[in-house]
N, C-alpha and C positions, 0 to 999 in steps of 0.2 A: 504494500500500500504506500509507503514513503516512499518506494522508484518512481510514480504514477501519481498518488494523490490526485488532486484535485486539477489537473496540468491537460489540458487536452491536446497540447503540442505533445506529451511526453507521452499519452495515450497512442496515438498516433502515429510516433513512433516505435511503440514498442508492437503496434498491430503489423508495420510494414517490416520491422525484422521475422516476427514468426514467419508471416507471408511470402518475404521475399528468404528464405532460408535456403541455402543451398546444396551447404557447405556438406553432402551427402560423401561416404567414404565405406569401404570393407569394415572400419572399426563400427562407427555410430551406428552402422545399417547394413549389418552382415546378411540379411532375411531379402533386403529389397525392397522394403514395406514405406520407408522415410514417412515413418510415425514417432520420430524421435528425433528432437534438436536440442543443441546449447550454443547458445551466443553472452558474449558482453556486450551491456546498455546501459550508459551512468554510472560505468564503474562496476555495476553490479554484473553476476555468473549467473544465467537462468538457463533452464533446463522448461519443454516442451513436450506434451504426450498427447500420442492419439491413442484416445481407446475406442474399442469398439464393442456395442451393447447391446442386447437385443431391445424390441420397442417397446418392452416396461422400462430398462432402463436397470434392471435389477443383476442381469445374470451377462458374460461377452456372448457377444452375437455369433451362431451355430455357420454365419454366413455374410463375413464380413465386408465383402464387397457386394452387396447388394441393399441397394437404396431402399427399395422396400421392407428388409429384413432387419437392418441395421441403425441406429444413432451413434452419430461419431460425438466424442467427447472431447475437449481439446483443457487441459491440465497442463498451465503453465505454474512454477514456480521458481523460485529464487535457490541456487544451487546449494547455500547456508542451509536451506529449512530440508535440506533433503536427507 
C-alpha cells in the first residue's frame, strides 16, 4: 500500500510493469505458462501470480485455459511479504 497509496501516476505504473513484463526465461518459466513475474518499482522487489480457479472461485480450475471453465487470478505482492 505505501509503493501505490493514494498516487495514480504510481498506480499506473505499477499496472504497465505487470502488463508490459517480459523479462520470461528457463529459470522464472520453466512450464511455458509466464504466470509468474518479478520486477523492481520505487525501489521496491514484487513478485506476480497467475492462478487459475475454477468458477466458484474455491478449488484451481480442472481446465485452465478455457475461458469458460476458468477465473484467472492475478496476486501481486511485494517480495518482503513473501
Amino acid at each position: 500500500a505505501a509503493l501505490v497509496g493514494d498516487d495514480p501516476e504510481k498506480r499506473r505504473a505499477l499496472v504497465e510493469a505487470v502488463a508490459g513484463f517480459s523479462d520470461f526465461s528457463e529459470d522464472n518459466n520453466p512450464f511455458g505458462e509466464r504466470d509468474f513475474g518479478a520486477f523492481t518499482l520505487g525501489g521496491e522487489r514484487l513478485f506476480w501470480k497467475i492462478d487459475y480457479y475454477d468458477l466458484e472461485r474455491d478449488e484451481h480450475s480442472p481446465v485452465k485455459w478455457s475461458a469458460e471453465l476458468t477465473r484467472r487470478v492475478l496476486t501481486l505482492m511485494l517480495a518482503s511479504e513473501h
